[in-house]
C-alpha positions in Angstrom: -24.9 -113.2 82.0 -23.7 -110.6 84.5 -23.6 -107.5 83.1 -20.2 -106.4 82.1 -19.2 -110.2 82.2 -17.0 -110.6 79.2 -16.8 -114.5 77.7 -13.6 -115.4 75.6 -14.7 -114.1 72.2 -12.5 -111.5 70.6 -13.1 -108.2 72.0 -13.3 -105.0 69.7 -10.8 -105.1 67.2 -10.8 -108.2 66.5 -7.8 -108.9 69.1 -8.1 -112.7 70.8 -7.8 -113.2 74.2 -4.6 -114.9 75.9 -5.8 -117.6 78.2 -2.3 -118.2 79.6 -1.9 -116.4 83.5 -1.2 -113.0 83.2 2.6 -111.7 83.3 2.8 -110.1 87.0 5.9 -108.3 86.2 4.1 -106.2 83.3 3.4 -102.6 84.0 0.3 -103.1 82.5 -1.0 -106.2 84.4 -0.1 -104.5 87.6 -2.2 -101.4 87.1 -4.9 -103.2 85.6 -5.0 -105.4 89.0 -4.4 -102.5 91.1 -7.3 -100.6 89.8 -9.4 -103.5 89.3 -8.9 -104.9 93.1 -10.2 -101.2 93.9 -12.9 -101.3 92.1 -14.3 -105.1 93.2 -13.8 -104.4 96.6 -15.4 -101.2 96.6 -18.6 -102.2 94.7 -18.3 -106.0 94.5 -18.1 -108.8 91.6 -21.6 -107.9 89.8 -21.3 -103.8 89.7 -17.8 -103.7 88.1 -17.6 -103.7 84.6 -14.8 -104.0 82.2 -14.9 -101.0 80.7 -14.7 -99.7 84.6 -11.4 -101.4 85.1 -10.2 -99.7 81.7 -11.0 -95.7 82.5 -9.8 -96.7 86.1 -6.8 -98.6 85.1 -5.3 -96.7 82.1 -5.1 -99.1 80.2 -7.1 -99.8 76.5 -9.9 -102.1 76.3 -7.5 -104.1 73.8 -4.7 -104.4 76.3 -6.9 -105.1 79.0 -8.4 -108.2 77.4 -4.7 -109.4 75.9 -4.2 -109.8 79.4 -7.9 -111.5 81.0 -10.3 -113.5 78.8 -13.2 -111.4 81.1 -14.0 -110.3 84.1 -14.5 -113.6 86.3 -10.3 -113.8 85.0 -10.1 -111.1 86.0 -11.6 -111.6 89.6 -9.8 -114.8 90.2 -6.5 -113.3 89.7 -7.3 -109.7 91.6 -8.3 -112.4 94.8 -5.6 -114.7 94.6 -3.1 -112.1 94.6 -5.0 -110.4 97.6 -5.0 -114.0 99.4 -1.4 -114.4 98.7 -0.5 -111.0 100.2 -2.6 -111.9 103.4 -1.4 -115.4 103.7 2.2 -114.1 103.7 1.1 -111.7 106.2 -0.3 -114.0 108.6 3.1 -115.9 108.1 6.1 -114.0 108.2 8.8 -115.9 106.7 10.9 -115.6 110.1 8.6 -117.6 112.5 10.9 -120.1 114.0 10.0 -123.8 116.1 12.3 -123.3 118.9 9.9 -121.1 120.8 6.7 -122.6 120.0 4.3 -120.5 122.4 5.8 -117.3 121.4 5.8 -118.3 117.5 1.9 -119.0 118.0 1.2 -116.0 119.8 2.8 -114.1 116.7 1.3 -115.9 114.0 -2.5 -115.3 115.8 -1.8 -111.5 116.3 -1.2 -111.4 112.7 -4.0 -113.9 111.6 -6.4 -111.6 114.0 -5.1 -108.1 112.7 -5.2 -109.3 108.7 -8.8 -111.3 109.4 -10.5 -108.0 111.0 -9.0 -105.1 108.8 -11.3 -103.2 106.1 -9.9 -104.8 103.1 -9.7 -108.2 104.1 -13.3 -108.2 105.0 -13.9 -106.2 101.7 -12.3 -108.9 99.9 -14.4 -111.8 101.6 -18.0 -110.3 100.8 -16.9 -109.4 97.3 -15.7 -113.3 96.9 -19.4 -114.1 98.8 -20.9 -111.9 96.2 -19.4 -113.1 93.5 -20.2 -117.4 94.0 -23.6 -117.3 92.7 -22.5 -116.5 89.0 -19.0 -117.5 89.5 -19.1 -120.4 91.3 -15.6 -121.4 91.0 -14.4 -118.5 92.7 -15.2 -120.3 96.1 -12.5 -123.1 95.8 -10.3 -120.4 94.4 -10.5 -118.5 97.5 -10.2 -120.9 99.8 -7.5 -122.7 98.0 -5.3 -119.2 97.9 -5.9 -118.4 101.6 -7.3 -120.6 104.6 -5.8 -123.9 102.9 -2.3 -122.2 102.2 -2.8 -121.0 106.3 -3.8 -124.4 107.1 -0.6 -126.2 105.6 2.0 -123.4 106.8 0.5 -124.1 110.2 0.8 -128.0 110.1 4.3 -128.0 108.8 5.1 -126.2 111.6 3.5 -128.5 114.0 5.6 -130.9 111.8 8.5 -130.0 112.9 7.2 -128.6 116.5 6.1 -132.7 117.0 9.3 -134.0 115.2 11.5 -131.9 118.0 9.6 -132.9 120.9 8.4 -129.8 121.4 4.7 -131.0 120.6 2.9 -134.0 120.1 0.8 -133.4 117.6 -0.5 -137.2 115.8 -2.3 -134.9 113.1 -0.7 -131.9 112.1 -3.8 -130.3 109.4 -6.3 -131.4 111.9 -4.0 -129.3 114.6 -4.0 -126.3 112.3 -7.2 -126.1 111.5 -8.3 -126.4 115.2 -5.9 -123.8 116.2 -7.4 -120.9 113.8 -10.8 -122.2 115.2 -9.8 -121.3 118.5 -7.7 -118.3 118.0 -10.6 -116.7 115.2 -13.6 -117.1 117.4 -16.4 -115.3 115.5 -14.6 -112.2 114.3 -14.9 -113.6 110.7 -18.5 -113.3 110.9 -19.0 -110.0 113.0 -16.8 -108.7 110.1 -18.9 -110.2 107.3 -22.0 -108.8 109.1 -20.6 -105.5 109.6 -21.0 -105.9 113.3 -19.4 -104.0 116.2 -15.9 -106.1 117.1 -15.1 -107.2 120.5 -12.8 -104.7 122.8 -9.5 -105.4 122.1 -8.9 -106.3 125.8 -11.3 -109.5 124.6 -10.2 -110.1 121.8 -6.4 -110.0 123.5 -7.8 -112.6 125.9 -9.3 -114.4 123.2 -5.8 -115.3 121.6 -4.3 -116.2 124.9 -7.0 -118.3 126.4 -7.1 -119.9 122.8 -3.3 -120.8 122.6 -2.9 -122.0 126.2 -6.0 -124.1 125.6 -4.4 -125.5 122.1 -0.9 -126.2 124.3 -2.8 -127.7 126.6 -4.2 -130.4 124.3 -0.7 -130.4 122.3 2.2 -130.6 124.9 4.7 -133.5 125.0 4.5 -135.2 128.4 7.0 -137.8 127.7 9.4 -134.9 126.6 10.4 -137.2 123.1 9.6 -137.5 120.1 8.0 -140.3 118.8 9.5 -139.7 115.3 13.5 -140.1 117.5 
């Protein structure tokens, strides 16, 4: 068992663990996933303890476990919250069809500024680190962030191919060959903790990448197959 891994049996005092999801609109829940997002992305899934999250949090022991049955609960909810946050980041919820090149360039900008900051690559080596003993946490991950991306993105090419804007015969398969292109390797250089490309790059990275995806993409008949 990983230390400070908690299973579902009562925890002192003889209180029983809830195993419904945690109430988000509770003071209490929201410190104790403030503090314990700090604390896994700092020193990952294995080093942080329960009684950590408690002395950081605020919050009892008691409380803490009313609210998450242990610490992998804990850790799911902490990164799908996180993935939520980044997922409606990546996808603001103004991003319109009508211009589709200028929509795409937006939604890479903000896929490439989310993907490369500190946290978000904090959060992706502490999920990395944390499939080993929690397995599961893998499917939650992705499930919370690149699959959420992934059908955002297709609905849009939806729409895009529905207008005549696009012709697009498989919208997923689309989306997912769009972040390909416009995501490069910058997931792994951050992973690896490696030195990111000059922005000038990376800026030409996202253009070359989008004109190439409209390229493949474009309606030459200039109607929809759906009219």
């Amino acid at each position: 068992m990983t230390p400070g891994t908690r299973t579902s049996n009562p925890p002192e005092g003889g209180m029983k663990s809830v195993e419904a999801r945690p109430d988000r609109r509770s003071r209490k829940v929201e410190q104790i996933l403030v503090a314990a997002c700090d604390l896994f992305l700092e020193h990952g899934f294995d080093a942080v303890t329960m009684d950590m999250v408690t002395r950081v949090s605020g919050v009892s022991k008691a409380t803490l476990y009313v609210h998450f049955a242990n610490k992998e609960a804990l850790f799911e909810a902490v990164v799908t919250d996180e993935a939520k946050r980044i997922t409606d980041t990546i996808w603001l919820s103004d991003v319109e069809v009508g211009d589709v090149p200028t929509a795409l360039n937006r939604v890479a900008r903000n896929f490439i500024d989310i993907f490369t900051a500190s946290r978000c690559v904090q959060l992706w080596r502490a999920a990395i680190g944390a499939v080993p003993r929690f397995p599961g946490i893998g499917r939650v991950v992705f499930e919370a962030g690149p699959v959420v991306v992934t059908e955002r993105l297709a609905r849009f090419f939806t729409l895009a191919d529905e207008k005549g804007l696009l012709d697009v015969p498989n919208p997923t398969l689309a989306a997912r060959q769009f972040v390909s292109i416009v995501r490069g390797d910058l997931d792994v250089r951050g992973i690896l903790s490696l030195e990111l490309p000059p922005k000038a790059e990376i800026e030409e990275q996202i253009e070359e990448g989008i004109a190439l995806f409209l390229a493949r993409y474009q309606r030459r008949d200039g109607m929809s197959r759906r009219s």
